[in-house]
One Martini backbone bead per residue (centre of mass of N, CA, C, O) as a GRO file, in nm:
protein
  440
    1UNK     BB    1  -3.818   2.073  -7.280
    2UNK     BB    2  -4.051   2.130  -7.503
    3UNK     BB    3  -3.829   2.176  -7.716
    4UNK     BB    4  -3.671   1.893  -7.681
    5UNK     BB    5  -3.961   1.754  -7.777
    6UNK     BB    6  -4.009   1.881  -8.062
    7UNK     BB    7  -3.730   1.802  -8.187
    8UNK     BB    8  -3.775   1.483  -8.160
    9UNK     BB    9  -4.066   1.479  -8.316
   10UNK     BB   10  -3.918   1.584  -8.575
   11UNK     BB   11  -3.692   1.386  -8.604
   12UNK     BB   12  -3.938   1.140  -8.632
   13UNK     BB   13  -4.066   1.231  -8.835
   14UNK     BB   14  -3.858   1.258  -9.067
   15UNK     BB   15  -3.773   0.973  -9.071
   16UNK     BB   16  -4.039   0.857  -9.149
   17UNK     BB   17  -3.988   1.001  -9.409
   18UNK     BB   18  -3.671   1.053  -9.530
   19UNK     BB   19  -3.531   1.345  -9.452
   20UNK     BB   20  -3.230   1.239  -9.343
   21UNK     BB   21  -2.942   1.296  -9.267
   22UNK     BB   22  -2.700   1.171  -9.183
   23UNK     BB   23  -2.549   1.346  -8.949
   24UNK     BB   24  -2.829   1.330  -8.799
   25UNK     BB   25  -2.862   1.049  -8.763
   26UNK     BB   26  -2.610   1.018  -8.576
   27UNK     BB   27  -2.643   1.247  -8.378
   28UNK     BB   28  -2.920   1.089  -8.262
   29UNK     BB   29  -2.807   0.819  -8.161
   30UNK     BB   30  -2.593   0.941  -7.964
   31UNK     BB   31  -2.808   1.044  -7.783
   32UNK     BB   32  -2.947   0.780  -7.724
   33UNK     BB   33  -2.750   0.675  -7.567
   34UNK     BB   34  -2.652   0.849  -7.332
   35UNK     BB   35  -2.928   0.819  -7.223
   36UNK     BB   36  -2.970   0.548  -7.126
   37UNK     BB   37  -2.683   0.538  -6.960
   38UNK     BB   38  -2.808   0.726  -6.755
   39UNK     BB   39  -3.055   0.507  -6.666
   40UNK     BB   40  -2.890   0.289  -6.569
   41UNK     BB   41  -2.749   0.373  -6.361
   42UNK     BB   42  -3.024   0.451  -6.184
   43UNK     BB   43  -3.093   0.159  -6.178
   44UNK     BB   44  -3.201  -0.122  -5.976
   45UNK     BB   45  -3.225  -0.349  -6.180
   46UNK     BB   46  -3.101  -0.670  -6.222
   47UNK     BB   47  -3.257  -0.803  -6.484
   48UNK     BB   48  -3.130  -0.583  -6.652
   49UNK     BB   49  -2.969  -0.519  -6.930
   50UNK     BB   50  -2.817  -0.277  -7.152
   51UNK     BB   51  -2.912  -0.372  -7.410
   52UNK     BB   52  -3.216  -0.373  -7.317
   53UNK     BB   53  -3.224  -0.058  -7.231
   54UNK     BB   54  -3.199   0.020  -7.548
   55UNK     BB   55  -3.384  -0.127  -7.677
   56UNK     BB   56  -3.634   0.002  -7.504
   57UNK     BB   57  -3.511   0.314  -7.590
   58UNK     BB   58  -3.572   0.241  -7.913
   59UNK     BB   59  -3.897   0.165  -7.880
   60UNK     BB   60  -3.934   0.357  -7.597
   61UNK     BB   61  -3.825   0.669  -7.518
   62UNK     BB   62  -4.117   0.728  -7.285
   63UNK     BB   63  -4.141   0.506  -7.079
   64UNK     BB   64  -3.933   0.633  -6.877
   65UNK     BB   65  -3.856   0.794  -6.655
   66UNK     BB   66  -3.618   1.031  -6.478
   67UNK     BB   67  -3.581   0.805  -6.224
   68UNK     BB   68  -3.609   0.557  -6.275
   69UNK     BB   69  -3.660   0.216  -6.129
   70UNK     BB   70  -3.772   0.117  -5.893
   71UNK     BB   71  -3.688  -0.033  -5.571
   72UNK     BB   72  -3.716  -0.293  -5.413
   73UNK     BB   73  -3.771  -0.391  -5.136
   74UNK     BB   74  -3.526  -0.605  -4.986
   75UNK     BB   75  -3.307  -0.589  -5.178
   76UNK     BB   76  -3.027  -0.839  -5.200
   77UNK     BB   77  -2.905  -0.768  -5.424
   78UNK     BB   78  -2.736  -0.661  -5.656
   79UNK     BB   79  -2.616  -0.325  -5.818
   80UNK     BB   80  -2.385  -0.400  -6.032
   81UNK     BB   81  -2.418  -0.621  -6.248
   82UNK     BB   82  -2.340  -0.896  -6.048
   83UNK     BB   83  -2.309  -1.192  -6.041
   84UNK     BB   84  -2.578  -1.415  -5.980
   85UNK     BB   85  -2.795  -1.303  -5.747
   86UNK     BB   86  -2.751  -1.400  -5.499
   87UNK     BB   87  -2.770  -1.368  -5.186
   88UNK     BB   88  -2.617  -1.266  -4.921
   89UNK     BB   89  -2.513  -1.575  -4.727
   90UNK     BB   90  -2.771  -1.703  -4.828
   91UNK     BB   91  -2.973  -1.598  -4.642
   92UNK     BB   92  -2.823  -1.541  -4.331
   93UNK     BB   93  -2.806  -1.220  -4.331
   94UNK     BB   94  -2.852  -0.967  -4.160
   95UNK     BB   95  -3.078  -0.768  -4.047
   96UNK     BB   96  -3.285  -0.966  -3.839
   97UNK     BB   97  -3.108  -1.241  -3.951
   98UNK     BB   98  -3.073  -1.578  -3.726
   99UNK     BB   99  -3.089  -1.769  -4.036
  100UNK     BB  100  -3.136  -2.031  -4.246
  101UNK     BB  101  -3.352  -2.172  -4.408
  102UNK     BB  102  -3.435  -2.441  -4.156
  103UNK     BB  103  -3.301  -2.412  -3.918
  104UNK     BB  104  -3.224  -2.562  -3.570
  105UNK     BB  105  -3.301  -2.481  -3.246
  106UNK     BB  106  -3.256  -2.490  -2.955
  107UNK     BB  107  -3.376  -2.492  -2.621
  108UNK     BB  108  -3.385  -2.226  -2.397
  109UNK     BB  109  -3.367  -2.120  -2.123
  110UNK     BB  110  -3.449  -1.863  -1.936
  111UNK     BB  111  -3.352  -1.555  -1.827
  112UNK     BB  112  -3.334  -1.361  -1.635
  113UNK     BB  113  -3.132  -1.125  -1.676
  114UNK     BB  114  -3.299  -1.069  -1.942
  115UNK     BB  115  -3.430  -0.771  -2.082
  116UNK     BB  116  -3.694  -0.983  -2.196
  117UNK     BB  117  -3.797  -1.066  -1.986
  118UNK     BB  118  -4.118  -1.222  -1.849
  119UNK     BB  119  -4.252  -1.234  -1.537
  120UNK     BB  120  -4.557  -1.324  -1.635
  121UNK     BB  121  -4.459  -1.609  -1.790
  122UNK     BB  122  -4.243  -1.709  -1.565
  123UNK     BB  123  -4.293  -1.561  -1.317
  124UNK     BB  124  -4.140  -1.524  -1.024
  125UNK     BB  125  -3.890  -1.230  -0.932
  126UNK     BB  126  -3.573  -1.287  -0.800
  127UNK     BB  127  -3.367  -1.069  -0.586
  128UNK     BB  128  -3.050  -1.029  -0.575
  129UNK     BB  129  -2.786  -0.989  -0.368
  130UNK     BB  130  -2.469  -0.818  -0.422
  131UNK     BB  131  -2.188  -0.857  -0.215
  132UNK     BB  132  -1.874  -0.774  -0.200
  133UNK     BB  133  -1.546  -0.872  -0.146
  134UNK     BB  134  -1.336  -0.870   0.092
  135UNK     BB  135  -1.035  -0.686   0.139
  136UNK     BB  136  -0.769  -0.808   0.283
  137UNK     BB  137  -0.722  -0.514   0.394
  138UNK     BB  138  -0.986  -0.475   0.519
  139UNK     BB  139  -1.039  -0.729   0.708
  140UNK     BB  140  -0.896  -0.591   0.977
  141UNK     BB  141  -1.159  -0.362   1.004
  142UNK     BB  142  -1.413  -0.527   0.972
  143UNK     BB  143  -1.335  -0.727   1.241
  144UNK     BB  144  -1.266  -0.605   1.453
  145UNK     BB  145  -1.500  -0.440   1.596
  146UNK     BB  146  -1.669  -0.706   1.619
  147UNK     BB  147  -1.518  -0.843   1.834
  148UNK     BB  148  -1.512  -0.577   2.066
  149UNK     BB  149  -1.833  -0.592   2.077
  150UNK     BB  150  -1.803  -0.917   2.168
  151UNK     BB  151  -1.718  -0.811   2.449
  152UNK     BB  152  -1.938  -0.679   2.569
  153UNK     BB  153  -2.165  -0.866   2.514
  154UNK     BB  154  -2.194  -1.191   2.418
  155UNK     BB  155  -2.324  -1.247   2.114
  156UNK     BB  156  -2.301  -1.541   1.872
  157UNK     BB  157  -2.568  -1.438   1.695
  158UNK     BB  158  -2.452  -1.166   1.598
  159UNK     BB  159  -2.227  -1.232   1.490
  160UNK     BB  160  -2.338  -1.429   1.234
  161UNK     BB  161  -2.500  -1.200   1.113
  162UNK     BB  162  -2.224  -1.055   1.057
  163UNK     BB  163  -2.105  -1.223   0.874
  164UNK     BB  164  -2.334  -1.314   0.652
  165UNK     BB  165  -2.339  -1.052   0.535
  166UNK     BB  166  -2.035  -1.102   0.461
  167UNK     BB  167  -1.826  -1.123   0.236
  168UNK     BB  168  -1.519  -1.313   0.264
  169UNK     BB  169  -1.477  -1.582   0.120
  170UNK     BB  170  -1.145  -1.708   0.132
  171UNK     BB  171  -1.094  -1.527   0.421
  172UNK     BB  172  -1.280  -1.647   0.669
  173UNK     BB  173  -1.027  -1.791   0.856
  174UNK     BB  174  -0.943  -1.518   0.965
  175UNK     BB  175  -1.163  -1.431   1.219
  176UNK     BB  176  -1.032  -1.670   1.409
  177UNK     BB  177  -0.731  -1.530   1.435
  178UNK     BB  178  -0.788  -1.241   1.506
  179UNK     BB  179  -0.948  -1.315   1.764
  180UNK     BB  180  -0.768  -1.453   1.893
  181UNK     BB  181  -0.526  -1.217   1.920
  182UNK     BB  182  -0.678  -0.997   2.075
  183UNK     BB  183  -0.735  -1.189   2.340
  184UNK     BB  184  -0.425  -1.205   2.414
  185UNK     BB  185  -0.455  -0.883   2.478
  186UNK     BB  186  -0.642  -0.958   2.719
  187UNK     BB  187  -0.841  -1.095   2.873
  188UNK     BB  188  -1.006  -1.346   2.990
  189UNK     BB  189  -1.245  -1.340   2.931
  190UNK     BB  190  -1.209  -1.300   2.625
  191UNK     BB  191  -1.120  -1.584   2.581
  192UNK     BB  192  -1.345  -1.718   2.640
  193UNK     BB  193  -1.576  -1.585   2.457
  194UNK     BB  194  -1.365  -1.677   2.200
  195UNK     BB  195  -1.428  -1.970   2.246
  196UNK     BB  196  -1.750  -1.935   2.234
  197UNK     BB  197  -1.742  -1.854   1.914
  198UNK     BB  198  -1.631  -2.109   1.809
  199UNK     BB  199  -1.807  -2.323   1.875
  200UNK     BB  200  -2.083  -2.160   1.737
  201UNK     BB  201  -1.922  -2.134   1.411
  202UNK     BB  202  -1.922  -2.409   1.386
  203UNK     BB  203  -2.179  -2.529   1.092
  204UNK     BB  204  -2.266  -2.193   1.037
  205UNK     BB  205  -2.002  -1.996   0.920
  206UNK     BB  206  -1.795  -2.250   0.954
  207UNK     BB  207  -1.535  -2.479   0.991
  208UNK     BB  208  -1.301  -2.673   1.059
  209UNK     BB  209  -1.120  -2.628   0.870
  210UNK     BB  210  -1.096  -2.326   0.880
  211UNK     BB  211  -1.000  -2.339   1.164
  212UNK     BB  212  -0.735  -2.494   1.141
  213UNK     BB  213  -0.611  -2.289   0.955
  214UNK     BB  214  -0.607  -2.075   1.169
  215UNK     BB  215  -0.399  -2.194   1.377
  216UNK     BB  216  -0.163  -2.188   1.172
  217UNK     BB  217  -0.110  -1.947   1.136
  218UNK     BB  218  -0.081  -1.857   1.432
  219UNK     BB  219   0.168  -2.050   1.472
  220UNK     BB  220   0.355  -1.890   1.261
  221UNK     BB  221   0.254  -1.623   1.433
  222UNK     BB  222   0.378  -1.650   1.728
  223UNK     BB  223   0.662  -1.490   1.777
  224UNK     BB  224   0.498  -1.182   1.726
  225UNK     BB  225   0.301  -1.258   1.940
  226UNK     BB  226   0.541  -1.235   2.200
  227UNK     BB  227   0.589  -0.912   2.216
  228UNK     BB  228   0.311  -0.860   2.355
  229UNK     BB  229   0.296  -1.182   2.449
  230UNK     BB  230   0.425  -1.384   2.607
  231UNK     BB  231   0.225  -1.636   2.703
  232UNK     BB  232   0.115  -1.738   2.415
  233UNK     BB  233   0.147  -2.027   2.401
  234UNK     BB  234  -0.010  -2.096   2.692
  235UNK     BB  235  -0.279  -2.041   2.542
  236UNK     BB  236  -0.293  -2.153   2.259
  237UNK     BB  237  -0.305  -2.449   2.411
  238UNK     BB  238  -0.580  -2.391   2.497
  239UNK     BB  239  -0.724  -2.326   2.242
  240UNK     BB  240  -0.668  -2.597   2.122
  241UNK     BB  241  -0.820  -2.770   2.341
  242UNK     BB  242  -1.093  -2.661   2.385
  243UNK     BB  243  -1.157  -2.678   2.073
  244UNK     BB  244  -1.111  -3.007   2.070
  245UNK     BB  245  -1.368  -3.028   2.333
  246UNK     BB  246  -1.529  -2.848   2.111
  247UNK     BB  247  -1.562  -2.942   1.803
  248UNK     BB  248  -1.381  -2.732   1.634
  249UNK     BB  249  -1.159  -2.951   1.627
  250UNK     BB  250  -0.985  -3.181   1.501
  251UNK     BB  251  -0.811  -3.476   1.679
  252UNK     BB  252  -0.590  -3.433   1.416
  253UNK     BB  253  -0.410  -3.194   1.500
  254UNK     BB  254  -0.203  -3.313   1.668
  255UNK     BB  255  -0.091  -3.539   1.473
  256UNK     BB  256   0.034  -3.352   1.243
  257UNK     BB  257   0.256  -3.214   1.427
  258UNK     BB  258   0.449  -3.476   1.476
  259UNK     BB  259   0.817  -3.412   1.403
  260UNK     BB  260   0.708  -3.133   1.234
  261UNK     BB  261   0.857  -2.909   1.407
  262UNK     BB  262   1.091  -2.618   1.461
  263UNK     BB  263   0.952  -2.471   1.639
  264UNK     BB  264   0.943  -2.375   2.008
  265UNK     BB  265   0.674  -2.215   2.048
  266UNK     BB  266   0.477  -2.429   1.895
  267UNK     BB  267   0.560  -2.686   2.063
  268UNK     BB  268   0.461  -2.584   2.327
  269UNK     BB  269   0.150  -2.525   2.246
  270UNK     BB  270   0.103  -2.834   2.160
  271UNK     BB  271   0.205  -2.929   2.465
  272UNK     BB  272  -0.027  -2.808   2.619
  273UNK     BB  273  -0.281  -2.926   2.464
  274UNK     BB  274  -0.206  -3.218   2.520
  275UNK     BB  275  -0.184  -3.259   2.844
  276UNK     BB  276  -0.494  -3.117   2.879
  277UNK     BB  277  -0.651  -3.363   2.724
  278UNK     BB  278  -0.489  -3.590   2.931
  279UNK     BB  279  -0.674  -3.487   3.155
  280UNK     BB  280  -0.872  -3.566   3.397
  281UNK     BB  281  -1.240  -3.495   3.373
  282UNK     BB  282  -1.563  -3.443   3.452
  283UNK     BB  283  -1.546  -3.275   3.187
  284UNK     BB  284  -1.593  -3.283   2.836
  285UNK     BB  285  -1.504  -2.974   2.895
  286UNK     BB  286  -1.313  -2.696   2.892
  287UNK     BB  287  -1.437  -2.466   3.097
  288UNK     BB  288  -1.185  -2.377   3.321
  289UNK     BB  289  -0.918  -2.317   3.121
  290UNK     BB  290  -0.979  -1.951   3.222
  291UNK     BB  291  -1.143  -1.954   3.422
  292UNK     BB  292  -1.347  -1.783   3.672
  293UNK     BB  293  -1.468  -1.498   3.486
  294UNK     BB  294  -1.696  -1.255   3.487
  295UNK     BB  295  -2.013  -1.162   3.511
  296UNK     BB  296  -2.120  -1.442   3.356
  297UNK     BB  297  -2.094  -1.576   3.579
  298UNK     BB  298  -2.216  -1.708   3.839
  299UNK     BB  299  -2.244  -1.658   4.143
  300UNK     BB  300  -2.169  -1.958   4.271
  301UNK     BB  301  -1.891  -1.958   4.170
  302UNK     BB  302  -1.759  -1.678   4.301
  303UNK     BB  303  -1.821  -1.750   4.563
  304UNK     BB  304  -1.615  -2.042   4.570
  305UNK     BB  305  -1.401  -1.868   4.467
  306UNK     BB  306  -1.361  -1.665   4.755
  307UNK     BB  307  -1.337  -1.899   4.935
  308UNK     BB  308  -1.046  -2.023   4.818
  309UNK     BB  309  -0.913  -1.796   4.819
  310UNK     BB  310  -0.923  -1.784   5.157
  311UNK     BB  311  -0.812  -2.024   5.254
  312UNK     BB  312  -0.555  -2.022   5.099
  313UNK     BB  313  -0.453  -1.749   5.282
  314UNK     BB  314  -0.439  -1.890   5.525
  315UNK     BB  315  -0.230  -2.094   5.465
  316UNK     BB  316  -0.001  -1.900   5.308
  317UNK     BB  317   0.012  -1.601   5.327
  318UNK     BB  318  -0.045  -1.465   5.034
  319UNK     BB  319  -0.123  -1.180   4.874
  320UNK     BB  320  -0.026  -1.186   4.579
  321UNK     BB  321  -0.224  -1.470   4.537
  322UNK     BB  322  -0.501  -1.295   4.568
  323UNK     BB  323  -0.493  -1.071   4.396
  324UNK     BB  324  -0.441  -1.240   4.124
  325UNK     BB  325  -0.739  -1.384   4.182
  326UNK     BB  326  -0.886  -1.162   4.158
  327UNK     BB  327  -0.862  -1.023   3.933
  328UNK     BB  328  -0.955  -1.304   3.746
  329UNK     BB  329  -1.249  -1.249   3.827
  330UNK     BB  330  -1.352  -0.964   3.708
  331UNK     BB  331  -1.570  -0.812   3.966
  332UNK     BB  332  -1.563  -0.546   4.109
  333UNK     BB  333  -1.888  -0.529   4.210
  334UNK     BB  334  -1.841  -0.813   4.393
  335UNK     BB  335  -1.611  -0.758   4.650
  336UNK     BB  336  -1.783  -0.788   4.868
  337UNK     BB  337  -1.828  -1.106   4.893
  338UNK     BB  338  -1.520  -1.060   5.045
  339UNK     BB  339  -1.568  -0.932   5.270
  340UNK     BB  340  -1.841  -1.089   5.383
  341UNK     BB  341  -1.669  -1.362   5.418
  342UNK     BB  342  -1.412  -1.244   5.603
  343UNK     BB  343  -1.574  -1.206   5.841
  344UNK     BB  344  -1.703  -1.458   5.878
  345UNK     BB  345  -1.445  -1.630   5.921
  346UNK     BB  346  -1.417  -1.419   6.204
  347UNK     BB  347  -1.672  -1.564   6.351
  348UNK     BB  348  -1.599  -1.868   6.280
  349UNK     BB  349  -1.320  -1.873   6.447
  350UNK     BB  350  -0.976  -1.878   6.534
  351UNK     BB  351  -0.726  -1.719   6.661
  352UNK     BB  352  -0.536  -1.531   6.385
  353UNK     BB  353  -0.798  -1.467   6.147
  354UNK     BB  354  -0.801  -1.127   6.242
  355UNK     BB  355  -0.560  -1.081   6.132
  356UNK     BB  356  -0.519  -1.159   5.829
  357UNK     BB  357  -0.762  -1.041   5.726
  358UNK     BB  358  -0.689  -0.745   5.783
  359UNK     BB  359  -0.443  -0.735   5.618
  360UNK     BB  360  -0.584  -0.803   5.367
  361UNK     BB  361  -0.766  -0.609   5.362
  362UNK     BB  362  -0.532  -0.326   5.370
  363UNK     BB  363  -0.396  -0.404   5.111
  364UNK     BB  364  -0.665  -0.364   4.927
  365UNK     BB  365  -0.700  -0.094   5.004
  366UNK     BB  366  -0.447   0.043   4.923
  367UNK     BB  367  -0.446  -0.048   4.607
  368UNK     BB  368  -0.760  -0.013   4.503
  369UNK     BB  369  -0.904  -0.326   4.487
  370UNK     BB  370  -1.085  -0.208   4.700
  371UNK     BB  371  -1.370   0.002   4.759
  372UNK     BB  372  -1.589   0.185   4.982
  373UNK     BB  373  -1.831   0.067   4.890
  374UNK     BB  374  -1.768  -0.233   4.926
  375UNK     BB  375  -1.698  -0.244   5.234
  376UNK     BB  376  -1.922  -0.138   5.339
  377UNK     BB  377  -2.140  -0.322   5.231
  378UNK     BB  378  -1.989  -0.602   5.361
  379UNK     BB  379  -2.004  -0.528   5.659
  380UNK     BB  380  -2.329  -0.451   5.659
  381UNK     BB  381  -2.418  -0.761   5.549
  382UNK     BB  382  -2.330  -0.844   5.861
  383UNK     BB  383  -2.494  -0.675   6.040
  384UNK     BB  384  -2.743  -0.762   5.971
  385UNK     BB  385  -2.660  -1.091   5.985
  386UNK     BB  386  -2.574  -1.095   6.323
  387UNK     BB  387  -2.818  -1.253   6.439
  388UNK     BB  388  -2.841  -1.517   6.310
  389UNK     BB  389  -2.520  -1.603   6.346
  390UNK     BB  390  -2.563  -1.597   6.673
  391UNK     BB  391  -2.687  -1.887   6.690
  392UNK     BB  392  -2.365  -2.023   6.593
  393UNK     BB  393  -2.262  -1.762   6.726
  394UNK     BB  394  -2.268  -1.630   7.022
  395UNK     BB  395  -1.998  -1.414   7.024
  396UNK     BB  396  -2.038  -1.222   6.762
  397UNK     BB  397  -2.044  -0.941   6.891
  398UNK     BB  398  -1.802  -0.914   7.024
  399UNK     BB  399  -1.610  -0.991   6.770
  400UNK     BB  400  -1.722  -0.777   6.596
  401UNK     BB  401  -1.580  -0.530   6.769
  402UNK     BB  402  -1.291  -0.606   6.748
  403UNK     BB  403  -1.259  -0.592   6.473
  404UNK     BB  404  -1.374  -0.318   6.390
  405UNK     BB  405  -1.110  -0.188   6.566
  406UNK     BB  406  -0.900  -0.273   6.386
  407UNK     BB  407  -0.942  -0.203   6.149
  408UNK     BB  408  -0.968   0.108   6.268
  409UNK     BB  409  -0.662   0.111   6.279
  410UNK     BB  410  -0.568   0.008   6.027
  411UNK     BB  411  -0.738   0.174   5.790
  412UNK     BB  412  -1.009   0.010   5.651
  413UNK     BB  413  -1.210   0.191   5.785
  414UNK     BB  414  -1.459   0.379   5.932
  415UNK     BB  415  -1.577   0.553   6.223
  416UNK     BB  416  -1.901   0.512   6.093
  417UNK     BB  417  -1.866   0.178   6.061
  418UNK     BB  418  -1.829   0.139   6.295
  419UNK     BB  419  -2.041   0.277   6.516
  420UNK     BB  420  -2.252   0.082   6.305
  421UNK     BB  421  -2.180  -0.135   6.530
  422UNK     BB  422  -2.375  -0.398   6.703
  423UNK     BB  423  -2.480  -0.435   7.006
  424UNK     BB  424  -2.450  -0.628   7.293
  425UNK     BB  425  -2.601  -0.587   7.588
  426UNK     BB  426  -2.615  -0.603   7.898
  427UNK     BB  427  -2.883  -0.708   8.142
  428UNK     BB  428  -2.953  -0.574   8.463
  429UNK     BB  429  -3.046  -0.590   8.772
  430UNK     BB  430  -3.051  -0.426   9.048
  431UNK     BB  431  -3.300  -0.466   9.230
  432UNK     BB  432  -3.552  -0.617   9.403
  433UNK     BB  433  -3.665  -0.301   9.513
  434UNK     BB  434  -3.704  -0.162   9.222
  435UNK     BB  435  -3.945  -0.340   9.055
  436UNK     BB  436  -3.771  -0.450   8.777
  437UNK     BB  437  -3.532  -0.237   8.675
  438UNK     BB  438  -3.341  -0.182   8.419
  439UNK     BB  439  -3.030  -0.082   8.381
  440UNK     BB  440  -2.846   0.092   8.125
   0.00000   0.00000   0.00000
């Protein structure tokens, strides 16, 4: 480098003094060019043309670097020296740059959901939980366990609570037609359990709107439903004309289906809830509907029907018509209070209600439908209140024991419950003379 600078410093030595060959000075002029394009190419300064570069390292050829000429930081001209010169996109585009020099944005609400979010000069930042929407497929295993753990305890307000952490989305309205499916399949009890739920259910996580839309549901599946529940019609339209007792269903329900309805099933039961709604009743719910029946029942109705369930098979002596109403009342636990009306009634009667109870009593007794249990006990609480008894029936001693001999030959009781049944001797004194000693 020093030898190459030695020899220009002398070759401009020589120009100056008069010295050069033509031949020395063109081919000093050529190395000069060559060199100059050399510097431009790696130049990024957009403001100096090549010509102004030549004349410059014409006139001081040590003044630029090795390196060519710094370029500014951010600087968006070209580097190819063409164009106006001006920034690329007018001065609105490139990293950073969220437009024109002058723009106005409009004033924009803060995102909670955005990154920048700033929760404490925002305030209070609420989070929410997002639920996903239950698929049509899960829905009816998402829905039975809840409706038949419904069927144990008879809380619809656990029910609400577990309906509304569901999102059910626009399927919300199945969840009544699958209760109301369920419970055709199930007992008495379980079918009133179902109309107060849907009582329950419309105002706080169902619509009228909804409930109806299920009922439509049920009426087109009734065909279907008739396959495992023959009486299904005459349910339905039970659960119908309750529904809209109970204001769960608007009362133009059964008025648009009207001439309109081509099933001879779901004509059934719009007609019986039809029957059901114009029928005078002293309550403005149809409460008794489905019958008395489940433990859920005060026990004074219990006592009321088993009282009627016995008068009427004194009059028609139907055994399976009362088998049939006991078992309606599903309280197998408390079926003493049958054992113990059916004593009173032949203690405090004549004639051959003695026969007829005994009768019924090993009938249940036969069938399993009375537990010796069950036997035991409403017997046992005869004997316990026959002095009591005995103040309205003289008698009531002697028919007492002539009834459990009969019941003990008929095979309704046990020989131990006969022997505690207790007895009212006669005392008599012996004589006169014996002081007045009373004769065992």
């Amino acid at each position: 480098v020093q030898s190459c600078r030695f020899n220009d410093e002398a070759a401009l030595e020589a120009e100056v003094n008069g010295n050069w060959t033509p031949q020395e000075k063109a081919l000093h002029e050529a190395r000069l060019k060559a060199k100059a394009k050399r510097r431009v190419r790696k130049s990024s300064s957009r403001s100096e043309s090549l010509s102004e570069s030549l004349s410059g390292e014409l006139a001081d050829g040590d003044s630029y670097s090795s390196k060519g000429k710094v370029p500014v930081p951010n600087d968006r001209k070209s580097r190819t020296g063409k164009g106006r010169g001006l920034p690329k996109k007018g001065g609105a585009g490139g990293k950073g740059v969220w437009g024109a020099a002058g723009m106005v944005y409009e004033v924009e609400e803060p995102d909670v959901k955005d990154p920048n979010y700033d929760e404490v000069a925002q305030g209070d930042t609420v989070y929410a939980t997002v639920v996903p929407e239950v698929d049509e497929r899960e829905l009816e295993k998402t829905v039975n366990p809840i409706v038949r753990e419904y069927f144990e305890h008879g809380d619809t307000k656990e029910v609400q609570m577990l309906l509304k952490e569901l999102n059910l989305g626009h399927h919300k309205y199945e969840f009544s037609s699958l209760a109301v499916s369920l419970s055709l399949e199930g007992k008495a009890s379980h079918r009133e359990l179902t109309s107060r739920l849907l009582r329950d259910l419309v105002g706080k996580v169902l619509s009228e709107s909804d409930m109806a839309r299920a009922f439509d549901k049920i009426l087109k599946e009734l065909p279907d439903l008739m396959l495992d529940t023959p009486e299904a019609p005459q349910m339905l339209g039970q659960f119908i004309a309750r529904a809209i007792a109970d204001h769960a269903l608007p009362m133009a329900f059964l008025d648009r289906y009207k001439g309109k309805v081509d099933c001879d099933h779901a004509r059934a039961a719009l007609d019986r809830a039809a029957v059901l709604l114009s029928m005078k009743r002293e309550m403005v719910r149809l409460d008794n509907v489905w019958g008395v029946g489940g433990g859920l029942r005060p026990v004074k109705h219990l006592v009321k029907e088993m009282n009627f369930l016995l008068k009427e098979y004194l009059v028609s002596g139907e055994v399976k018509e009362a088998e049939r109403c006991l078992r309606d009342l599903e309280v197998p636990h408390f079926h003493h209070e049958l054992v113990y009306e059916a004593v009173v009634m032949v203690l405090e009667s004549k004639g051959d209600t003695a026969v007829k109870m005994c009768k019924l009593l090993q009938a249940f007794w036969k069938i399993g439908l009375i537990t010796v249990d069950q036997m035991n006990r409403g017997f046992q609480r005869v004997y316990d209140e026959l002095p009591e008894i005995n103040l309205d029936v003289p008698h009531a001693h002697s028919i007492m024991e002539s009834f459990t001999d009969l019941c003990y030959q008929e095979s309704v009781i046990t020989k131990q419950l006969r022997d505690s049944c207790p007895s009212r001797g006669r005392k008599r004194f012996v004589s006169e003379g014996d002081g007045g000693l009373i004769k065992n």
